[in-house]
C-alpha positions as CSV (number, residue, x, y, z in Angstrom):
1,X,-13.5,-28.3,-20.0
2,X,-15.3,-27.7,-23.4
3,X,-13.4,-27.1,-26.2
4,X,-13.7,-25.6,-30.1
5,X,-12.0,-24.5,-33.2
6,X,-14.3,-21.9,-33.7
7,X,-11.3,-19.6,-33.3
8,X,-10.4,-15.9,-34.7
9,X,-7.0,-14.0,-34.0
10,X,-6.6,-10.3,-34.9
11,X,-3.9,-8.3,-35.1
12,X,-1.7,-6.7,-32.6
13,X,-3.2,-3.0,-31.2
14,X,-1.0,-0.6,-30.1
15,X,-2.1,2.2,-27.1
16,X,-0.1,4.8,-27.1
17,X,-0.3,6.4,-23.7
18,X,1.5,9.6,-22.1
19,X,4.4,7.8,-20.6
20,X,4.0,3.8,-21.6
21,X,2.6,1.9,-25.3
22,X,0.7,-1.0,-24.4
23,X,0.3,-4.0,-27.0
24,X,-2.4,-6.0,-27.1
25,X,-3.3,-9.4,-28.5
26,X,-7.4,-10.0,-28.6
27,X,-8.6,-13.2,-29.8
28,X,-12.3,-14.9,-29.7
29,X,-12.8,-18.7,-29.0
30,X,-16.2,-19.7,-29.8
31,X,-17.2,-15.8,-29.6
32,X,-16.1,-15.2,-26.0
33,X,-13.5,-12.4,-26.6
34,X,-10.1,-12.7,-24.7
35,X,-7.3,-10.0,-24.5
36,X,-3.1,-10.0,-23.5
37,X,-1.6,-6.8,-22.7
38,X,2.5,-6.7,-22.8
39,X,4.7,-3.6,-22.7
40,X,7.3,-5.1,-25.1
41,X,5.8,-5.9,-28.7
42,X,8.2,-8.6,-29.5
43,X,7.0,-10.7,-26.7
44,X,3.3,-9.5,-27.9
45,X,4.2,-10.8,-31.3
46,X,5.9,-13.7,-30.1
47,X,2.6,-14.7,-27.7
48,X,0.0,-14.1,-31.1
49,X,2.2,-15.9,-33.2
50,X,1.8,-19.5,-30.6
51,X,-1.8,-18.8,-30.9
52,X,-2.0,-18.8,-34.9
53,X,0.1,-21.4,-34.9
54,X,-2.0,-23.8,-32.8
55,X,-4.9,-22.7,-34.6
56,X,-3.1,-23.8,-37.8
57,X,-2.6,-27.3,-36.5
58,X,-6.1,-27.7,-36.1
59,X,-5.8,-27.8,-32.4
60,X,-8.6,-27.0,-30.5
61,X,-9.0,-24.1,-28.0
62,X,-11.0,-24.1,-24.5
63,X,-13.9,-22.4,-24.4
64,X,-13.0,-21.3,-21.0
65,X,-9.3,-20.2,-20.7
66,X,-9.3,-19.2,-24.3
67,X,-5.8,-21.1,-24.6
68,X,-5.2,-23.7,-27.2
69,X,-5.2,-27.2,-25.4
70,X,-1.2,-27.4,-25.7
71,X,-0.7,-23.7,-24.3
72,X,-2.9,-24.8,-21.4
73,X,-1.6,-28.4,-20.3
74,X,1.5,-26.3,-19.0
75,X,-0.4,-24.3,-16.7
76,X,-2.6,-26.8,-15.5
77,X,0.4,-27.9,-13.4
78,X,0.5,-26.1,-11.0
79,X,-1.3,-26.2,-7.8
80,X,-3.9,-24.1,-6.2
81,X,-1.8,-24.9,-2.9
82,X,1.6,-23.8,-4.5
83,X,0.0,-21.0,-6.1
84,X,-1.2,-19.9,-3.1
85,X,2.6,-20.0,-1.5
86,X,3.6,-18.2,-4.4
87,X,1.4,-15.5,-4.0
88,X,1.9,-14.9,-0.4
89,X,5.7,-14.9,-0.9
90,X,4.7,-11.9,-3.5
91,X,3.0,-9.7,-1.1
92,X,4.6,-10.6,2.6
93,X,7.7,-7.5,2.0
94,X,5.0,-5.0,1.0
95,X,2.2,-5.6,3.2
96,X,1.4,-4.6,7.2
97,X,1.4,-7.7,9.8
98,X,-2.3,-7.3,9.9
99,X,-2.4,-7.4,6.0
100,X,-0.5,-10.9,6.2
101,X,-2.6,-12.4,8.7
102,X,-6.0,-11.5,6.5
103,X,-4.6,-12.9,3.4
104,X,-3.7,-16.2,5.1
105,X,-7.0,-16.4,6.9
106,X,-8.7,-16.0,3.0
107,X,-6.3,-18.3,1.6
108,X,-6.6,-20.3,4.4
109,X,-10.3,-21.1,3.5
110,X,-10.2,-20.9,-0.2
111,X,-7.6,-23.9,0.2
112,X,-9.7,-25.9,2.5
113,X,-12.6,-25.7,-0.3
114,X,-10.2,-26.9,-3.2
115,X,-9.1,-30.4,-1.7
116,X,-9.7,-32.7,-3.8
117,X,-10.3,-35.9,-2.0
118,X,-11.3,-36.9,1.6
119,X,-7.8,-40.3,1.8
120,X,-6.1,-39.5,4.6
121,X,-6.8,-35.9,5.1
122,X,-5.7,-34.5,8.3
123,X,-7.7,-32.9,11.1
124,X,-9.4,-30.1,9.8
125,X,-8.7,-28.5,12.9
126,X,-5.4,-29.2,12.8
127,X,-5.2,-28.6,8.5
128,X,-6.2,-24.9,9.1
129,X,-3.8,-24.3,11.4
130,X,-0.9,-25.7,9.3
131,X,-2.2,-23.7,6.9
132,X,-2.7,-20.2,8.5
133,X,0.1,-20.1,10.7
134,X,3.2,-21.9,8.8
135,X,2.1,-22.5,5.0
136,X,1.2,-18.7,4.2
137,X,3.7,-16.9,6.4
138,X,6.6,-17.0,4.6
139,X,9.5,-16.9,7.2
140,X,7.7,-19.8,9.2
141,X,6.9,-22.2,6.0
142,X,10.2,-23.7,6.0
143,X,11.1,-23.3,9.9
144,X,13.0,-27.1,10.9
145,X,11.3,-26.4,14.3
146,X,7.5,-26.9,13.1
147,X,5.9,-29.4,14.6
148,X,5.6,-33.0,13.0
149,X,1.6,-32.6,12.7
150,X,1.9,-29.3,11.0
151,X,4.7,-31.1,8.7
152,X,2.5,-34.1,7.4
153,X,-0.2,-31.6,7.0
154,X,1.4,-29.6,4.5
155,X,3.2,-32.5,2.9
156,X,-0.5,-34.0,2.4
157,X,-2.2,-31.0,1.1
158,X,0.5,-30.0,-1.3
159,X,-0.6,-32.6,-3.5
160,X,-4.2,-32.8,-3.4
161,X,-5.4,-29.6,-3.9
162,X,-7.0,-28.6,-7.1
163,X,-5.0,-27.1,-10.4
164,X,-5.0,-23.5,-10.6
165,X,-6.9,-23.8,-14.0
166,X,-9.5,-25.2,-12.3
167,X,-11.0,-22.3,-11.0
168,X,-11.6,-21.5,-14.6
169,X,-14.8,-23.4,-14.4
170,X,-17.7,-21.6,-13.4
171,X,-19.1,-24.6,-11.2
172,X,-15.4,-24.9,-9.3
173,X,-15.4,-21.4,-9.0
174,X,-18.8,-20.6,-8.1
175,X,-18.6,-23.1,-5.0
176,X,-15.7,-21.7,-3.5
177,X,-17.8,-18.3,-3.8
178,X,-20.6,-19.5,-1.5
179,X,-18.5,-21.8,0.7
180,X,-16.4,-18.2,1.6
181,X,-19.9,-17.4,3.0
182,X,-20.4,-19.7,5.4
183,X,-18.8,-20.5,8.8
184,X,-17.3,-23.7,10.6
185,X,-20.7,-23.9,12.5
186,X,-22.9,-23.7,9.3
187,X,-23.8,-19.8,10.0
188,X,-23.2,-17.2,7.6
189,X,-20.3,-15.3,7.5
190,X,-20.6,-11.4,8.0
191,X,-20.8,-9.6,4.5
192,X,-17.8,-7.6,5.0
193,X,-15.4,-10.7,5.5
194,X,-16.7,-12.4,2.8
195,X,-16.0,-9.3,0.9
196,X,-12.8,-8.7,2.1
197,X,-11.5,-12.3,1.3
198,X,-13.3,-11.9,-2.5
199,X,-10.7,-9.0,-3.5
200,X,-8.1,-11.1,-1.9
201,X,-8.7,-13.9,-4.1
202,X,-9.5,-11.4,-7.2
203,X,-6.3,-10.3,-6.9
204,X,-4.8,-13.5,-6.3
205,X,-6.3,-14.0,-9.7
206,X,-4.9,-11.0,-10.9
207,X,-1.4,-12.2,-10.0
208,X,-2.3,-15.9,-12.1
209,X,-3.3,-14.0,-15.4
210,X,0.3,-12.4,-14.9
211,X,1.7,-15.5,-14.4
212,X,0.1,-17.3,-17.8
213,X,-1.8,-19.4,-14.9
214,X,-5.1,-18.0,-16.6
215,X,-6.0,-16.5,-19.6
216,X,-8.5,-14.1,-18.0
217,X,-9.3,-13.2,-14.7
218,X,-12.7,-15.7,-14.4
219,X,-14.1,-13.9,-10.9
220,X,-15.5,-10.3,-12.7
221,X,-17.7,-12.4,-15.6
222,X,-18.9,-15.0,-13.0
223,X,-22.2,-12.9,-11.4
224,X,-23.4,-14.2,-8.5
225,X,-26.8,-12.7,-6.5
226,X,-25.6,-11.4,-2.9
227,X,-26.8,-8.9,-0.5
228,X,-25.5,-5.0,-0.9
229,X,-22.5,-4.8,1.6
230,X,-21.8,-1.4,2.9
231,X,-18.0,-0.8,3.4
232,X,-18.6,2.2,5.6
233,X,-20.2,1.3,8.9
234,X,-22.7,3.9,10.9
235,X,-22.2,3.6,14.4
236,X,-25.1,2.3,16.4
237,X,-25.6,5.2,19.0
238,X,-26.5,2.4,21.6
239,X,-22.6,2.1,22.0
240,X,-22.1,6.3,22.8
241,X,-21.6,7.0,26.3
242,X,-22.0,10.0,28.3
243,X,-19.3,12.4,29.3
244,X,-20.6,11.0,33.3
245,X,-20.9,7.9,32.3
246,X,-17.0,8.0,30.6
247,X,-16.1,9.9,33.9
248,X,-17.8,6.6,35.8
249,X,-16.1,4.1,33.6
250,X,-12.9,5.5,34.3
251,X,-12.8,5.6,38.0
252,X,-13.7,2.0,37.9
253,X,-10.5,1.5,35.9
254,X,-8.5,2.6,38.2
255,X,-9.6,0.1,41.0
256,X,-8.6,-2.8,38.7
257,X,-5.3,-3.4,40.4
258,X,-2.8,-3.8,38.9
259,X,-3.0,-3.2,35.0
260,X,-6.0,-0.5,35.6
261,X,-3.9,2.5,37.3
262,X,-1.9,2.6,33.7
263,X,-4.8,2.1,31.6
264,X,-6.5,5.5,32.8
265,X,-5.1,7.9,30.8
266,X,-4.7,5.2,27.6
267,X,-8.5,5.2,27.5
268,X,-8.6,8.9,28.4
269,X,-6.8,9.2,25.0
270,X,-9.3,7.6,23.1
271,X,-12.1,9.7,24.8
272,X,-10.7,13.0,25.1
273,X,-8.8,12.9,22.0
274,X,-10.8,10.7,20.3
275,X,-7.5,8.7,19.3
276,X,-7.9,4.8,17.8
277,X,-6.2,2.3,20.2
278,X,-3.4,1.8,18.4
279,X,-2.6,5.3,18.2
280,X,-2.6,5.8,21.4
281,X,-0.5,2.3,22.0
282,X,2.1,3.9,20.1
283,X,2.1,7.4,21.8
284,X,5.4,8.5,22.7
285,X,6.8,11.5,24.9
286,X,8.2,13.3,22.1
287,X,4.7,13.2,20.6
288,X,3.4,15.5,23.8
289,X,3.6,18.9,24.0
290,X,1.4,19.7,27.2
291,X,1.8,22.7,30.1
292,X,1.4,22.3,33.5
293,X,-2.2,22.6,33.5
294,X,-4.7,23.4,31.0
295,X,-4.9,22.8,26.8
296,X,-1.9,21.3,25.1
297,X,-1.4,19.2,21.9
298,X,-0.9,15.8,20.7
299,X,1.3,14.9,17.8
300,X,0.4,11.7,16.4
301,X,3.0,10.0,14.1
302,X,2.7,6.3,14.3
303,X,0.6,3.7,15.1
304,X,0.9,0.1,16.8
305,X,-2.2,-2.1,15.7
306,X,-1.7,-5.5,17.5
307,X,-1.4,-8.3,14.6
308,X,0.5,-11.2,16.4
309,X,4.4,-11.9,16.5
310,X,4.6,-14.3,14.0
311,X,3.0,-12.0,11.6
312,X,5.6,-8.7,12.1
313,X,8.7,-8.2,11.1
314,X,10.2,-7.4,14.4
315,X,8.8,-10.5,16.0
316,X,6.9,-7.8,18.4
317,X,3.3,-8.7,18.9
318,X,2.3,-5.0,17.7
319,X,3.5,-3.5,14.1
320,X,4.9,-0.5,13.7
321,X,3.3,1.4,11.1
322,X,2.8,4.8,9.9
323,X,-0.9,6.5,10.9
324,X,-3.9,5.1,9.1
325,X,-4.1,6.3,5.2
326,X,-1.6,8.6,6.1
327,X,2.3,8.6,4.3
328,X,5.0,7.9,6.4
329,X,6.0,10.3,9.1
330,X,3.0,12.3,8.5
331,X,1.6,13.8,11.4
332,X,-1.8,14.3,13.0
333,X,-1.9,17.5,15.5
334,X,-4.9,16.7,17.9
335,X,-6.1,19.0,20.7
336,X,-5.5,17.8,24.5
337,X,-8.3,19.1,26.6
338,X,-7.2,19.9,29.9
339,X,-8.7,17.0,31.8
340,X,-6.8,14.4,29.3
341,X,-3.2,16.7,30.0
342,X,-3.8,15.9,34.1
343,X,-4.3,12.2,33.1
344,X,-1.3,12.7,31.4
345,X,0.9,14.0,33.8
346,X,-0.7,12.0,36.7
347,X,0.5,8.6,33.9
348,X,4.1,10.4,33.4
349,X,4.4,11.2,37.4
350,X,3.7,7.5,38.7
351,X,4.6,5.2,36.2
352,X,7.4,7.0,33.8
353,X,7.9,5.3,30.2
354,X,9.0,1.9,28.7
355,X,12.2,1.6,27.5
356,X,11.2,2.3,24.2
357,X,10.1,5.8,25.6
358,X,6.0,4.6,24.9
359,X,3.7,5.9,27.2
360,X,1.7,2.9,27.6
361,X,3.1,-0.7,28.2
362,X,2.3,-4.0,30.3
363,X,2.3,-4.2,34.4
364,X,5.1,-7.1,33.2
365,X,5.5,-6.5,29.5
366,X,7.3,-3.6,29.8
367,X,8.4,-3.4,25.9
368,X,4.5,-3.0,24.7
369,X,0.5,-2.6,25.8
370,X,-0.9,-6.3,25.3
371,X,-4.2,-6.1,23.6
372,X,-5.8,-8.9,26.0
373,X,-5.5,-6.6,29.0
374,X,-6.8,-3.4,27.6
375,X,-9.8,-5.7,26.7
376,X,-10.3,-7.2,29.9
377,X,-9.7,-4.2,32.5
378,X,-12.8,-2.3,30.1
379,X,-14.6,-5.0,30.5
380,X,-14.0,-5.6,34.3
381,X,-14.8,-1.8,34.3
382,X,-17.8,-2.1,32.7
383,X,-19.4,-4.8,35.3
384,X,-18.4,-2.8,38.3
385,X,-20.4,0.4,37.1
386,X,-23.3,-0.9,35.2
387,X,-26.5,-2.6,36.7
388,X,-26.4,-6.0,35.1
389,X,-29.0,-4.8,31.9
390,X,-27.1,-1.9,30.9
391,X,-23.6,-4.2,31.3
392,X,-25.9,-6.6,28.7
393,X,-26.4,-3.4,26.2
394,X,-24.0,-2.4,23.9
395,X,-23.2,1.1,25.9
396,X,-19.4,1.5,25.4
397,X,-18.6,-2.3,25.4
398,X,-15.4,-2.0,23.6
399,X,-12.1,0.3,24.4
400,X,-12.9,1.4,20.5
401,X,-16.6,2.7,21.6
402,X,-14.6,5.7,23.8
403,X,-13.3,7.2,20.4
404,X,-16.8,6.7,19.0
405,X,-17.9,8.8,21.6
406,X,-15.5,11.7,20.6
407,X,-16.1,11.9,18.2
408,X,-19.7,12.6,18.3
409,X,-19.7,14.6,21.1
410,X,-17.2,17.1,19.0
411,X,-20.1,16.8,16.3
412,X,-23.4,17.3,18.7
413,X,-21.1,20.2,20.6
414,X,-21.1,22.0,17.0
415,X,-17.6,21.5,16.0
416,X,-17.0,21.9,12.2
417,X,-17.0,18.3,10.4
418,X,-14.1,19.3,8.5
419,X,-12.3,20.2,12.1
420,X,-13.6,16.9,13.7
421,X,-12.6,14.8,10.4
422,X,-9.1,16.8,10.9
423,X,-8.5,15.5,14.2
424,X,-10.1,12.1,14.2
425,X,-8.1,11.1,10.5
426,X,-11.1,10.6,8.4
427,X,-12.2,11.7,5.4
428,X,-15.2,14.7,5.4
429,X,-17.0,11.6,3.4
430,X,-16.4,8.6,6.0
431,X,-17.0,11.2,9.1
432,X,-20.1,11.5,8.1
433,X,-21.2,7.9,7.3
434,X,-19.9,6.7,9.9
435,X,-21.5,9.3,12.7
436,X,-25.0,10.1,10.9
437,X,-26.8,8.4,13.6
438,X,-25.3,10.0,16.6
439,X,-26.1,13.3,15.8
440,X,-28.6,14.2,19.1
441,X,-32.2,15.9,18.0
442,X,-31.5,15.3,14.4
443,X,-34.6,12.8,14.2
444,X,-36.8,15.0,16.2
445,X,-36.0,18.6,13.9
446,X,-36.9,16.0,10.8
447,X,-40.2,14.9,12.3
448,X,-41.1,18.7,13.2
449,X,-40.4,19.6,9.4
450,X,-42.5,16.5,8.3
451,X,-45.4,17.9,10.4
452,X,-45.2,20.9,9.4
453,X,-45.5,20.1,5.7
454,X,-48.1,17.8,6.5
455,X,-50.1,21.4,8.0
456,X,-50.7,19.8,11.3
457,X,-49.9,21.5,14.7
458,X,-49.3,18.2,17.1
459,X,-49.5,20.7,20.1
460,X,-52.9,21.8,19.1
461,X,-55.5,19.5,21.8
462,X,-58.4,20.6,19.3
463,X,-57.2,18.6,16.2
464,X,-58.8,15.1,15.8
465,X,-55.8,13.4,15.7
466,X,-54.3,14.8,19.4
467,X,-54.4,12.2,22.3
468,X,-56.5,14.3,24.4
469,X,-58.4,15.8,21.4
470,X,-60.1,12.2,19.6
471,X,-63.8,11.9,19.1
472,X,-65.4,8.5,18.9
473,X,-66.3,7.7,15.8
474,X,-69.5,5.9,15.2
475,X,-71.2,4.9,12.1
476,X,-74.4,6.6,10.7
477,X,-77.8,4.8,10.4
């Protein structure tokens, strides 16, 4: 890296704030500004006076990191690899199972792109695996019973990895940017992965600046061209059903002996009360409050996304976690129309609860709802219903497509957005990103308006520009 002793120190600043005073070192190195914050002046004081002192010495400063070339040796040390250990130990207690699994698939791949030599590296195949399922999962990392391939491949790639300081170097840095973007078979990655693993590693990087691993976080000042990426999906309306075609889907479910009988009123959830799988996984008979016949209410309080045993804290294959941007024990009241309350019953009547009291579990797992087979029974569904095109379109092709179509039926039948956002758990804001498109005769009122402006009746058979109504045109002699 390039270094200089064009260097300039100030003094310490001190922020005041309402509740905490913040002190701050700021320094330049070749005119690039860097900045320290600390709580605790002394150890501001104490972190100034190393720099002025190397300057003193005449010891030059890298251009970079900002650190003086004796400050920085120590941190050079340490390895991307360990780093990356270290920062997954950091967030496992504080993170959901589905959290952990995401930030080892992102360090995963950033590790894969920091190896520094090719000598007797392990199957990639069998690298990535070592990787993602022992090395950044920290109960597992250590676990005597780990295979003796999984073992060599962590004991090769804890020392040939890159330095953590490496990444301060725009070029370093810059390639593990674009290889994030592609995948194993050379196409590119979708947009909101690679954005997902970015503000993992940004705050990976986060975590090395408080760790004197950097002087500055290098990803912010390192721009690099890419495509917009919208966070907020809209829904393709292809995937919306019908309430007949639902109705269709759902008697075909029940012919798909034997998980489809208890998957019935699990998907009639998702369509009738327009409740995300894992809400509904984790529905409970406490939760119900339903009469014989007619309206009732759901209370939702938890949630069971399915992230993997090895990723959970239980060892259970689904986490147990509190509703989606909700606090703990919040609930979530959501109507039950009276069609979903005779699913209900007709559920409660033939096949009880699991032992943990949930609603919905396995034909053999009786402790919770594998993903696999509410995948598979839809999809089973889907091919006894549907002529072969319409099984190719994307009508309803996933269990999550029925909550989709929930919630814009509630929209098209004129329900208040701030009710629907109410009972689906969305914000007024992401409701209506995500459902703009499925809003029925909203592009035909628009094109009416635009016609209108334009001083056009398109009903009128006597304007040039009607079908019936166009003259030949010919050109004059």
């Amino acid at each position: 890296m390039i270094t200089t002793y064009n260097v300039r120190i100030w003094k310490t600043e001190v922020y005041k704030g309402q509740r905490v005073t913040t002190y701050y070192v700021r320094w330049s190195v070749d005119g690039n500004e860097f900045k320290e914050s600390y709580r605790n002046k002394a150890q501001a004081e104490s972190f100034r006076s190393d720099l002025v002192s190397a300057a003193r010495k005449g010891e030059a400063f890298y251009v970079v990191t900002g650190l003086p070339v004796s400050m920085a040796r120590a941190n050079e040390r340490l390895s991307w690899y360990e780093f990356a250990c270290n920062y997954t130990d950091l967030k496992w207690p504080h993170v959901a199972a589905t959290t952990r699994r995401t930030h080892a698939e992102a360090l995963t791949m950033i590790t894969m792109l920091l190896v520094v030599t090719e000598r007797g590296r392990p199957d990639d195949k069998v690298l990535r695996m070592a990787l993602k399922r022992w090395a950044f999962n920290t109960p597992r990392r250590d676990d005597p019973s780990r295979p003796e391939q999984v073992r060599a491949a962590l004991q090769w790639i804890a020392s040939h990895t890159k330095q953590v300081s490496a990444l301060s170097d725009p070029d370093v840095l810059r390639g593990v940017l674009n290889g994030l973007t592609i995948c194993l078979d050379g196409t590119q990655r979708s947009p909101t992965v690679v954005t997902r693993w970015r503000k993992i590693l940004n705050n990976a990087f986060e975590f090395a600046v408080d760790q004197k691993l950097l002087a500055i976080n290098p990803l912010p000042a390192l721009r690099r061209q890419s495509a917009r990426v919208v966070q907020v999906h809209a829904v393709d309306r292809r995937v919306v059903a019908n309430p007949v075609q639902i109705r269709t889907l759902l008697q075909a479910v029940r012919e798909q002996e034997p998980s489809g009988p208890r998957l019935v009123a699990f998907y009639g959830c998702l369509y009738f009360a327009g409740m995300r799988p894992e809400e509904a996984a984790a529905l409970a008979l406490p939760d119900l409050a339903l009469p014989a016949t007619g309206w009732g209410e759901l209370h939702l309080t938890r949630a069971k996304p399915y992230a993997g045993k090895e990723w959970t804290n239980t060892g259970e294959a689904r986490d147990d976690r509190q509703l989606k941007q909700r606090e703990i024990n919040e609930v979530r009241p959501v109507p039950c129309p009276p069609e979903l309350t005779a699913l209900l019953h007709a559920h409660l009547d033939r096949f009880g609860t699991g032992p943990t009291g949930r609603l919905f579990v396995g034909e053999r797992n009786r402790e919770h709802l594998p993903t696999l087979t509410v995948t598979r029974v839809w999809a089973r569904a889907r091919v006894a219903v549907f002529t072969e095109g319409v099984a190719a379109s994307p009508l309803a092709r996933t269990p999550y497509d029925l909550r989709h179509a929930a919630v814009s039926t509630w929209l098209n039948a004129g329900i208040p957005p701030t009710k629907v956002a109410e009972w689906a758990g969305h914000s007024i804001e992401v409701l209506l990103k995500i459902y703009a498109k499925c809003l029925d005769g909203e592009d035909a009122k628009l094109r009416s308006q635009v016609q209108s402006a334009l001083g056009r009746d398109p009903t009128d058979k006597n304007d040039p520009q009607h079908p019936q109504g166009r003259q030949k045109i010919t050109g004059s002699g």
